[in-house]
N, C-alpha and C positions, 0 to 999 in steps of 0.2 A: 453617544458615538460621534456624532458633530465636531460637540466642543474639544471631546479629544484628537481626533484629524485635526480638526484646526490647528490645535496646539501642535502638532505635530510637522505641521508645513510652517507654522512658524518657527519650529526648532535648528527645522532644514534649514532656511532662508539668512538665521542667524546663530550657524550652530559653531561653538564652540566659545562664543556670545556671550556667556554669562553678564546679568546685569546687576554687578553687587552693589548692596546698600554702602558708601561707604559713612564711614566715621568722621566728620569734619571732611576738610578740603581733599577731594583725590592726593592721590601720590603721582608724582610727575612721572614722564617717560625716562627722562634721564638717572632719573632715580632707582629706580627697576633694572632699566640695563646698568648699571654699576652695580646692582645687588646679583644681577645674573638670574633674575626671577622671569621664567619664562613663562609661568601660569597665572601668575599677575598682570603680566603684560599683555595676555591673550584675555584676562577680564577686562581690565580696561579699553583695549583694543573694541571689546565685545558693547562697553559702555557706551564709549565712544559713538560707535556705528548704530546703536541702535537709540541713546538719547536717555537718560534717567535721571533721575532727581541728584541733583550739584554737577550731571558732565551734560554737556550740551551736545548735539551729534555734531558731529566733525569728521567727516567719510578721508577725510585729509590724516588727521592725527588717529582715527582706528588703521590708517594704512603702516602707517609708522610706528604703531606697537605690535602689530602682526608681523612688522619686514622685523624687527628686534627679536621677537622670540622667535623667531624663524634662525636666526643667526644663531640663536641659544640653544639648538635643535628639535625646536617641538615642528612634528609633524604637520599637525593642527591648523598650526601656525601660514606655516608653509600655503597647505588647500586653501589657508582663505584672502591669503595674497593672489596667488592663483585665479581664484574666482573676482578678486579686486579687480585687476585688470583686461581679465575678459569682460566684466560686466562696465566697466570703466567708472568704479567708484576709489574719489581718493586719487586718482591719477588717467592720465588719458587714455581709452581702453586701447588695450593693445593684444589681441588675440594668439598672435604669435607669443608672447611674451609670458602670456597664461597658460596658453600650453605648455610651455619648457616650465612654468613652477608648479601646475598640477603633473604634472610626469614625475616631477623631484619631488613632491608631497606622496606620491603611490607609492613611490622608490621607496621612500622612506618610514612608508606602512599604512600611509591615513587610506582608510576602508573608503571614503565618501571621494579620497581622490582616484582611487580605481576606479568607481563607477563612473567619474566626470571621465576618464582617458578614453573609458572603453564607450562612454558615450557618441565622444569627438568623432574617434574611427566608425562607429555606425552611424554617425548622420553623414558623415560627408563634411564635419564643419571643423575649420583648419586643413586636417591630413586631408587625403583623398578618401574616400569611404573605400572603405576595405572589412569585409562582414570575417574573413579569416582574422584578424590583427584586432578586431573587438570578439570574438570569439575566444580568441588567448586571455585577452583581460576580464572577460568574462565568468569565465572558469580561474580566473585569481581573486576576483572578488568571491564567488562563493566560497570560495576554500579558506579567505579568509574573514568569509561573515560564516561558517563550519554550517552551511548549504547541504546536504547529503543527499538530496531528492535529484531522480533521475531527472537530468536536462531535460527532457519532453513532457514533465508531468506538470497537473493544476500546481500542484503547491510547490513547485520551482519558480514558477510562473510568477505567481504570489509574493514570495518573498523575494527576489531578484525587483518586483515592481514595488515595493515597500521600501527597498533601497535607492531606490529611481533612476533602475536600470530601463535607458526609454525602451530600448525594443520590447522587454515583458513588460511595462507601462502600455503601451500603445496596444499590444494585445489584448491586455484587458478592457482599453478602451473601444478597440474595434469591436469585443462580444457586447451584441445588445441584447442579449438576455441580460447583461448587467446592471444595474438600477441605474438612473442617469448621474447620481450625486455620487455615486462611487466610481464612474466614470472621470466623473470631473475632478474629484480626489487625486485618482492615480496620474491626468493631463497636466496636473498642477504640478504634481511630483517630479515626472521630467522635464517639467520648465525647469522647478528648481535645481537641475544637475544638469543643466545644459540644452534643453530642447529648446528653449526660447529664443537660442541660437541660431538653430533652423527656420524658424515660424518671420526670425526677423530679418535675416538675408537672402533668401529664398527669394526668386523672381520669378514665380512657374506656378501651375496650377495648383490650388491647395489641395492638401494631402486630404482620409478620409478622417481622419484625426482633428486636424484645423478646421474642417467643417461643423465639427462635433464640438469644438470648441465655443465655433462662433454661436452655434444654436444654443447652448447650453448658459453662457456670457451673455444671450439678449434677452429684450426683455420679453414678456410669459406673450404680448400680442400678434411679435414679431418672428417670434420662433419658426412660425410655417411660413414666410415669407423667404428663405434661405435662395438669395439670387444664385444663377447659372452663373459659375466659372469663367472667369476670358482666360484667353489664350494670351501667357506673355511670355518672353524670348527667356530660355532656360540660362542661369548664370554659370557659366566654363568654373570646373572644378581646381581645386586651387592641386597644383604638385607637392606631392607627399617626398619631405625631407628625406634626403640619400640616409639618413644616421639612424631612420628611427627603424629599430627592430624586434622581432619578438622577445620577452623574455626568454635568458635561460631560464628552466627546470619549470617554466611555466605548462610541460607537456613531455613525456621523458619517449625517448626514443630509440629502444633497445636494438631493436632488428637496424635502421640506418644506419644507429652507432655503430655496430659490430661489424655492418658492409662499409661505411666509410673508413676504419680503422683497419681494415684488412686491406683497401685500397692503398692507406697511407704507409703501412708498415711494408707493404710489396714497395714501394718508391723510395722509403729509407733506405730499405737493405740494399737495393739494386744500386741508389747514387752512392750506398758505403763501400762497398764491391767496386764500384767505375772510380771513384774516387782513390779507393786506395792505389790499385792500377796506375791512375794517371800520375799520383805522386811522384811511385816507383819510376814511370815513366819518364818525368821528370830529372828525381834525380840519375834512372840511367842516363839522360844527356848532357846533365853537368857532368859526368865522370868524360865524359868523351868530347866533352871540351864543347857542347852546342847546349848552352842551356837555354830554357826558353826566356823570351827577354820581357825585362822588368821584374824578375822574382828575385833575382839577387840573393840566391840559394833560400828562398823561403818558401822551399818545396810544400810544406801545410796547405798555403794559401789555394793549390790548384785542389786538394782535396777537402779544405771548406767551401770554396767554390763550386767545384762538383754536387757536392750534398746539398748545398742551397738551392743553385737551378734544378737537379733534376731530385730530390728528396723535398725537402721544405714546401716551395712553392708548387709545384703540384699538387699539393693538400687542398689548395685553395680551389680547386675544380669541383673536393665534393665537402667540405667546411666550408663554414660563414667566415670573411676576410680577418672579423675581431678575433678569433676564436682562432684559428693559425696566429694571427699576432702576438696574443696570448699564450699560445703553447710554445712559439720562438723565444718571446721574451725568457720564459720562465726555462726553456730547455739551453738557451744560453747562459743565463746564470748557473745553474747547475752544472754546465762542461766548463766554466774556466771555475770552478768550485772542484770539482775532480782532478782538473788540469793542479792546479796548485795542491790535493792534496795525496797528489802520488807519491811525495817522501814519506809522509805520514802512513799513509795507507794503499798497497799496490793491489787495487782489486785484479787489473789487468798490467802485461809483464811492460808496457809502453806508455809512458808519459802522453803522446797525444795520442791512445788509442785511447786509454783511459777517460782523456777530456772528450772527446767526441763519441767517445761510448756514451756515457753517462749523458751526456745534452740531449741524444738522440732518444736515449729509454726516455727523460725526463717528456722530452718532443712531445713521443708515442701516448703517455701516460697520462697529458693532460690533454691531450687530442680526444683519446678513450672516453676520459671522464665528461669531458665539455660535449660530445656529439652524445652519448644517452642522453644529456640534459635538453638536448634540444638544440643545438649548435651547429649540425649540419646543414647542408643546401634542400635537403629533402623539405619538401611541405606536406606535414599530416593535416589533412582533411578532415576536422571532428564530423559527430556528425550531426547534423543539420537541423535548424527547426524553423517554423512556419519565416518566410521573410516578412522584415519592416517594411509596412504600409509605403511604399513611397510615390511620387507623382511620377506623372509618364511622360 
């Protein structure tokens, strides 16, 4: 059972690593990427970094076959650039920098970069710690490691810690009914997905985990000697980037959706009503000779006007700012899509009633779809399980 954990942390620590036998001389880097071989690149990468008979380790040139197939689109690839740079191997570590390619490695499906994201947000290390925003990632990693066990249960607990997700890590190291070598197993596991993070920039009292650590690392005489704690000055949390937000569809949100889309559709109708109004308004005072100045008969403009101040951006009060973006973008193309295919096709008896109809369904439409997914301002509260151990 040993030998196997072991092997198993050393899987983590080099995973994706393969260390092929090769045949004569390696095959160059440049050689790979002109073949477009991105799993070749990611062995060699893996040879590289770890040192095997004919390639010498070179933490330098395994960066530069991982950043190659990363271009080629392996996921794989991606995580372990990512962890390149956070851990500062191969180039100078740069924390920021790992987080925006493990975020693109999640995006892009790698299971082991979920765990690293959702890591980040529950310690505190990059973003600010935010237990909601590793909660979301959290419940993306089980769904796609096919987790089915209730959040609250042992065997959530379990497998979530087998993936080195630290918070269910840290609980299983906190139960001492647990034997101490499987303790240490599971400590070791969220080192490797990012807790060594914590333990290394951390200037504050050790956690009860770090203690466990330290007795468990010394050696068998020293174990009961485990000094008292000093008191040292807590390190100020870093600010969590304006950009970063929850996934869509990572939590669907039927009842907000259907109050935020009845919000939105009250404010369409009402600016399409005031708009058209002020149109007519308009052109009644071009006829009488007082038109209003600068439209230079391009009466439309005060009723796309209209619909944008009081329709459009008012969304943005109970939608996420992307997500109005989004539903603009795409309901814009769709009105001057209708607007031009009114000779073709007269759904409605008016050229711009046509275009502005149809932009506004389209509006409403991806508004609907994008707020169940999770898109609105509302924040659902999953719910909750024991917190991470943290220091005071």
């Amino acid at each position: 059972m040993k030998a196997k954990r072991e092997a198993e942390l050393a899987e983590d620590e080099h995973e994706g690593e393969a260390a092929p036998v090769f045949e004569g001389p390696p095959p160059s880097i440049d050689e790979l990427i002109a073949e477009e071989d991105a799993e070749r690149l990611l062995e060699l990468g893996g040879a590289y970094r770890a040192g095997v008979s004919g390639v010498p380790r070179d933490a330098f040139k395994a960066l530069e076959c991982f950043e190659a197939a990363s271009r080629l689109g392996s996921d794989a690839a991606e995580y372990l650039v990512g962890v390149a740079y956070c851990d500062g191997k191969g180039v100078r570590a740069d924390l920021a920098e790992g987080a925006k390619r493990l975020r693109s490695a999640a995006q892009r499906g790698s299971l082991r970069a979920k765990v690293y994201v959702a890591n980040l947000y529950e310690m505190g290390v990059h973003y600010q710690a935010d237990r909601e925003k590793a909660d979301v990632w959290y419940r993306n990693v089980a769904r796609a490691a096919g987790i089915e066990a209730a959040v609250d249960s042992d065997e959530y607990d379990l497998r979530m810690a087998e993936l080195g997700c630290v918070r269910s890590c840290l609980e299983l190291v906190a139960d001492e009914a647990l034997p101490a070598k499987d303790r240490a197993f599971y400590l070791k596991k969220a080192k490797t997905m990012g807790y060594h993070h914590r333990l290394a920039s951390a200037k504050r009292e050790p956690t009860p985990a770090e203690l466990l650590a330290k007795e468990l690392t010394a050696p068998e005489p020293a174990k009961a000697e485990v000094a008292a704690p000093q008191e040292t000055p807590k390190a100020a949390p870093e600010e969590e980037p304006d950009d970063e937000a929850p996934l869509l569809g990572a939590q669907w949100t039927w009842g907000m959706g259907a109050l935020a889309f009845s919000a939105a559709s009250f404010f369409v109708t009402a600016s399409s009503a005031a708009g058209w109004l002020a149109m007519e308004g308009s052109r009644a005072l071009s006829a009488a000779d007082r038109p209003l100045p600068h439209l230079a008969g391009a009466h439309h403009v005060v009723l796309l006007a209209t619909v944008l101040a009081l329709g459009v951006l008012p969304a943005m009060a109970v939608y996420r700012a992307r997500v109005v973006g989004i539903a603009a973008v795409l309901g814009a193309a769709a009105g001057v899509g209708a607007h031009y295919l009114w000779d073709v096709s007269r759904v409605l008896g008016d050229r711009l009633a046509q275009g502005v109809g149809g932009g506004l369904a389209t509006f409403l439409v991806v508004l609907f779809v994008l707020g169940v997914l999770g898109g609105t301002r509302a924040r659902v509260r999953p719910k909750g399980k024991r917190p991470l151990p943290r220091s005071k």
